[in-house]
C-alpha positions, 0 to 999 in steps of 0.5 A: 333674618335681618331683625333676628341678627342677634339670635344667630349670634347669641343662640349658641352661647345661650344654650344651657350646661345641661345639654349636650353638644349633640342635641346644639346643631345647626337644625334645631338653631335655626328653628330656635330662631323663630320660636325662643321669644315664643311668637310661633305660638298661636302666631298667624291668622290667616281666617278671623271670625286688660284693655291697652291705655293709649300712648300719647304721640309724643313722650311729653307724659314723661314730664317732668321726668324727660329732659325733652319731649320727643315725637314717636308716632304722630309727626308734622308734614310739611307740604312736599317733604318725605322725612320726619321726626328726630334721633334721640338718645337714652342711657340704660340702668339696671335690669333694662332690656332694648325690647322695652326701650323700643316698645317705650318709644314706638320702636320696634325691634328691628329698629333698635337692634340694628341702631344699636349693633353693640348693645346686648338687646336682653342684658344691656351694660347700666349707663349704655347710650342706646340710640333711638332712631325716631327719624324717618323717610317715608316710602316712595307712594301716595300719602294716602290711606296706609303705606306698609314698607315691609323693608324695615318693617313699619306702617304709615298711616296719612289720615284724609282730613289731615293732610299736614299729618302722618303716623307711623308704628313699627310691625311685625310681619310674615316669616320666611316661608309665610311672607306677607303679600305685596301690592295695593289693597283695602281694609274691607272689615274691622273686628274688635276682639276678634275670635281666630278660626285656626287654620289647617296649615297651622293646625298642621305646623303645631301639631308637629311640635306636639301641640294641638290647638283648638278650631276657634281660639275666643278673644283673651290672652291667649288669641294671637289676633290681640283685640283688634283686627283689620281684614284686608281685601287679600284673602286671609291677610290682616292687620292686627293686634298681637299677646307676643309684643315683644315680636314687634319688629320681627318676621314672625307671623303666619304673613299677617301684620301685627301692631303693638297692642297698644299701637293697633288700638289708636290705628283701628279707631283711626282707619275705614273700611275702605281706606287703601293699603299698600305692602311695599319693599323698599330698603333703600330710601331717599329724601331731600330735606332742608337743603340735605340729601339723605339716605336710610338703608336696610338689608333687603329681606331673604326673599328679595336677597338676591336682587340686592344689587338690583336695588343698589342700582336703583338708589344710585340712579336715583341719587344721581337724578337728585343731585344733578336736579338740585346741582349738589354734589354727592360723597358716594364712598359715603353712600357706599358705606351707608348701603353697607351697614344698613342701619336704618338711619337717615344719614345725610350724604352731600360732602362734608356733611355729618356721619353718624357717629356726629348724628349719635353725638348730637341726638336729644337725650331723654332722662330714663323714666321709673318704668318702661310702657308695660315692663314686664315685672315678676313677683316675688316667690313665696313658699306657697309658690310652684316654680321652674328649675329652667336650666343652669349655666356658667355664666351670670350673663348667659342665665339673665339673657334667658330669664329675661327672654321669658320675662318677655313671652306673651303672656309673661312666663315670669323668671329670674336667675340665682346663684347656686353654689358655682353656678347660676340657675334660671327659675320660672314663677310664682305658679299658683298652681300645679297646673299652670305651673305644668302649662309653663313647663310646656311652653318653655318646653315648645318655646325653648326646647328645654326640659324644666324641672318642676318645684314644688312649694317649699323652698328652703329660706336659703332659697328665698334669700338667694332668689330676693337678692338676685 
C-alpha cells in the first residue's frame, strides 16, 4: 500500500529483542501493515443507526508565531483553474512526529511521507526541513457537490453558493480487500453522533483476532464513526469522522471515508442531503496555470496496479493535447521522471522550468508553533500508577518509533522509552487502574502482537528518575 511505504520498510527493525526470529515472518509482517497504529480496531462502518474546536483555513491563528500564513483547507478559485494553494516548508524540533505535523497542517499521511521520503515519519532528526505539499490540481470532474479522488487520497468540497471556493481535506479510505466504491453518488442522510450497528463480516474479522465486539457501538471514544456521519446512496458506504486520526491518509477503513475529526465537523455543516459525490481514481493529474503546465503524479492504488501503463498513456496523451493546444514545448524526460517518483507534487514540466528541489528551496517557511493541533501529550508516571513493560530493544531510536506509535493510537495508549542498564525499555501509562491497565495490554496485544508486562504501582525512585529524564 502506497501510504504504508514505511511500514514494510521499518516493521522488521521495529520488532522488539525480545522476540524470536521465528515468530518475525513474512505473514504476520503483512497483517502488521495494517493494524500497528490500531486502526483495524472498530475500523469500518458498513451500517449506521470532547467536541473537536474548528481549525481555521488557513494557519493565520499561528500569529505571531508564523513567520507566514499559509491556506491548508479553504482556497481561492479563479474562474477556469484547476490548481490551488502553495508549498510551504517547516524545520522539525524535539519529540516531533510527521503525523502531527500533517494533521497540523490538514495533511494527511500519505501526503507528507511521500513528500518527504527521507524523513522518519515517527522520529524525525530536530532541524529536518520536512515539506508541506499544500499545492494542489483538482480532478479532472465537476466543480460541483464533493469530488473524492481515491489516488491520493483527498476530498474537495465546491460549495454551490460560492462558485470562486474550493475546500479540500485529506481521507482515509478502504483497505485492500475493503476497497471503497467508485462512481457518482449522494449523500442521502447526515447523523450527528451516530451509534454503529456492527456488522457480521466484521463481527466475523475481529472475532478471529480473539476480539468480540459488541452489535451496537454508542456515540464515544470508542466508536469508530467519530461524531459525525454522512450516508451515501451506496448502500452501507459513509463519509465519516474517525477516534484513529492519525490513519488519515491511509487505506485503513472497512471501505468507508473518514475525515479528521476536526475536518469531518466543518464538512458535515457544510454538506446537504442531496449534494452529489463522485469517488474517482486518478493518480496522474494536469493543470495549466499561470502560463505553466504542470503534472502531480501518485502511485496508482493496488487494486488499479496493473493498468498503470495504461494510465501513463493517457496523461502523455493528454500532455500532448495541451502542449500542441497552448504551442508549448514539454521536457518529457522530466515527465518521466515525475511519473516515476509519484510524489504527489505539482511539478512544473515546460523546458527549462523548475524541478522540485528549486520548488523545495523556495517553498514558504512556517516558524514551529508551541504545540501541534491536538499533539498527543503523556503524563507523568506516578507511584500510584499502573504501567506496561511493552518490549526492550537495543537501539534508542528503534524504542522511541514505538512509543511514539502508541502515543498515536486512537484513543492515546500513552508510553515513553527509558534506558535500562544496556538497553532501552518502552513503558505504557499512567493507568489509573488494574483495569484499564489490562485493556491497554489487550490493545497492544491485537495491535502490536506484543505481550507486555504488566507493573504494578510501586516503581522505585530510580525508575521515576529515568522515566522524568527520557
Amino acid at each position: 500500500m502506497l501510504s504504508l511505504y514505511w511500514l514494510s520498510i521499518n516493521l522488521p527493525a521495529l520488532m522488539p529483542m525480545t522476540i524470536s526470529e521465528e515468530h518475525v515472518n513474512l505473514k504476520k509482517t503483512a497483517l502488521l501493515l495494517i493494524s500497528v497504529l490500531g486502526l483495524t480496531l472498530l475500523s469500518g462502518c458498513q451500517t449506521l443507526s470532547t467536541l473537536f474546536a474548528e481549525k481555521p483555513a488557513s494557519l493565520e491563528f499561528l500569529q505571531p508565531q508564523a513567520e507566514a500564513v499559509v491556506a491548508t483547507h479553504e482556497f481561492e478559485l479563479a474562474d477556469g483553474d484547476n490548481m490551488v494553494g502553495t508549498v510551504a516548508a517547516i524545520s522539525t524540533q524535539e519529540n516531533d512526529a510527521l503525523p502531527d505535523i500533517a494533521r497540523h497542517f490538514g495533511l494527511g499521511f500519505n501526503d507528507i511521507s511521500i513528500a518527504n521520503p527521507a524523513v522518519s515519519p515517527w522520529t524525525p532528526q530536530p532541524g529536518s526541513r520536512v515539506l508541506l505539499p499544500l499545492q494542489f490540481i483538482l480532478p479532472d470532474s465537476p466543480h460541483k457537490g464533493i469530488a473524492l479522488n481515491l489516488a491520493n487520497m483527498r476530498l474537495f468540497y465546491y460549495p454551490q453558493k460560492h462558485s470562486d471556493k474550493v475546500y479540500t481535506y485529506p481521507v482515509g479510505i478502504g483497505r485492500q480487500g475493503w476497497n471503497t466504491p467508485m462512481g457518482l453518488t449522494s449523500i442521502v442522510a447526515k447523523n450527528a453522533n451516530p451509534s454503529w450497528y456492527v456488522p457480521e463480516s466484521i463481527h466475523r474479522e475481529h472475532a478471529e483476532k480473539g476480539d468480540a465486539l459488541p452489535k451496537v457501538v454508542g456515540s464515544g471514544p470508542d466508536n469508530p464513526l467519530g461524531l459525525y456521519a454522512m450516508r451515501l446512496a451506496i448502500p452501507g458506504y459513509l463519509i465519516h469522522g474517525t477516534n484513529k486520526p492519525y490513519g488519515i491518509g491511509m487505506q485503513i477503513s472497512h471501505g468507508c471515508v473518514q475525515l479528521y475529526p476536526e475536518d469531518i465537523e466543518v464538512l458535515f455543516k457544510k454538506a446537504t442531503v442531496g449534494m452529489p459525490v463522485r469517488i474517482l481514481h486518478q493518480p496522474y493529474l494536469t493543470a495549466w496555470h499561470r502560463d505553466m503546465l504542470y503534472l502531480e503524479a501518485h502511485e496508482p492504488l493496488s487494486k488499479w496496479a496493473q493498468d498503470k501503463a495504461g494510465l501513463k498513456k493517457q496523461v502523455t496523451e493528454k500532455l500532448h493535447k495541451i502542449s500542441a493546444q497552448k504551442s508549448v514545448s514539454v521536457d518529457w524526460d522530466k515527465v518521466e521522471r515525475i511519473l516515476q517518483r509519484a510524489d504527489g507534487m505539482p511539478t512544473p514540466i515546460l523546458m527549462q522550468s523548475p524541478d522540485v528541489a528549486d520548488i523545495a528551496a523556495n517553498a514558504l517557511q512556517m516558524k514551529h508553533p508551541e504545540q501541534f493541533y491536538d499533539q498527543p501529550v503523556v503524563e507523568d508516571l506516578k507511584d500510584s500508577d499502573w504501567s506496561i513493560l511493552v518490549s526492550s530493544f537495543n537501539d534508542e531510536t528503534k524504542a522511541q518509533q514505538l512509543a511514539t506509535m502508541l502515543n498515536h493510537q486512537g484513543p492515546i495508549i500513552p508510553a515513553r522509552k527509558i534506558r535500562k542498564n544496556d538497553a532501552y525499555q518502552v513503558i505504557a501509562g499512567p493507568f489509573k487502574n488494574k483495569t484499564e491497565m489490562k485493556a491497554a495490554a489487550k490493545r497492544i496485544k491485537m495491535d502490536f502482537e506484543l505481550d507486555g508486562e504488566p507493573l504494578k504501582p510501586g516503581l522505585t525512585a530510580l525508575d521515576q528518575a529515568e522515566l522524568r529524564s527520557n
